[in-house]
N, C-alpha and C positions, 0 to 999 in steps of 0.2 A: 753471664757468659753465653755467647751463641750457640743455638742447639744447631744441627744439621737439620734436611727434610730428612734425611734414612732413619735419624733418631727418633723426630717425628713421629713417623710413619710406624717402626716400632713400637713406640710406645702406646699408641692408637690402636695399632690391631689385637693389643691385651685390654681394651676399654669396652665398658658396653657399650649398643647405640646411643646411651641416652649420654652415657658419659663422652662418647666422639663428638655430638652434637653439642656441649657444653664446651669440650676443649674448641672445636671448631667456632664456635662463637666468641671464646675467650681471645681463641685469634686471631680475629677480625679485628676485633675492639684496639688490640697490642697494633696492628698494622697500621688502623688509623690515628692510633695517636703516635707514630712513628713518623720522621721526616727523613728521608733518602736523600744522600747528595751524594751524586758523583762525581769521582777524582778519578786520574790516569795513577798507574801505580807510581810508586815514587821510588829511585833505588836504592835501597838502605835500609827500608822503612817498611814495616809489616803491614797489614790492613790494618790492626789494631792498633799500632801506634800510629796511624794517619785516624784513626776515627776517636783516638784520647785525644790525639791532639788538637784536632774539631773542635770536638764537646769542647778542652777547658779553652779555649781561644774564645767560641762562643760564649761560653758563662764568664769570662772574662771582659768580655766585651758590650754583652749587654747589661753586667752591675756597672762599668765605666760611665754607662748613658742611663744608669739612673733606673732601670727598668724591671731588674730582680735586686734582692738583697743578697747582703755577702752570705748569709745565714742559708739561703736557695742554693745559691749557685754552689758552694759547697757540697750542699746533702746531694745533689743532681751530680757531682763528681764525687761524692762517695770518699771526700776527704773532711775534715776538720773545717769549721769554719777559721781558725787561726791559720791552719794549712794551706786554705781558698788566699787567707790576707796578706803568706807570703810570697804567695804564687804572683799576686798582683805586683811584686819587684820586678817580675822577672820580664811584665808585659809593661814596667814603666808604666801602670797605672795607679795612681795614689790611692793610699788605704782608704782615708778619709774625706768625704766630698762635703761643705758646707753647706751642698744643695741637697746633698741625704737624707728620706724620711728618718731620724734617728730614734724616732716610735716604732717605726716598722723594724729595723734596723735590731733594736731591743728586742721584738717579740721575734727575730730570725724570719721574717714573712719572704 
């Protein structure tokens, strides 16, 4: 769940220096391995349910092209892998591809 900066900041100025400098670092790392995309709001629609519905479009879209396993993209959305393979009725993307590593596939890679 997203912290604020005031929470941040908070919880920072109860930390040693050595421990600000480790969170500070922690958050660098969190930032780059972060991709930002921006969207215009949408009416209807919270931030968070335009930025769920991102992520499962993307995890959806890139097991379609072969690229993650259903096994990934699942744990990445924080549902069930059977949950990930019903989700894919909904994007009209077929459970099973015969072009699928079904090695990888087995170990969830």
């Amino acid at each position: 769940m997203p912290v604020t900066l005031a929470e941040v900041q908070q919880l920072a100025e109860q930390l040693t220096p050595a421990e600000q400098a480790q969170l500070i670092a922690h958050l660098a790392r969190r930032l780059a391995e972060t991709t930002l995309i921006e969207f215009p709001p949408i009416p209807g629609y919270s931030t968070e349910d335009v930025r769920s519905l991102a992520r499962e479009a993307l995890a959806v879209k890139l097991y379609a092209q072969g690229s993650v396993s259903a096994g990934w993209a699942a744990q990445t959305l924080g549902i069930s892998r059977r949950a990930f393979l019903d989700l894919l009725g909904a994007y009209r993307v077929p459970e099973f591809d015969d072009q699928i590593d079904v090695a990888a596939e087995a170990r969830h890679e």
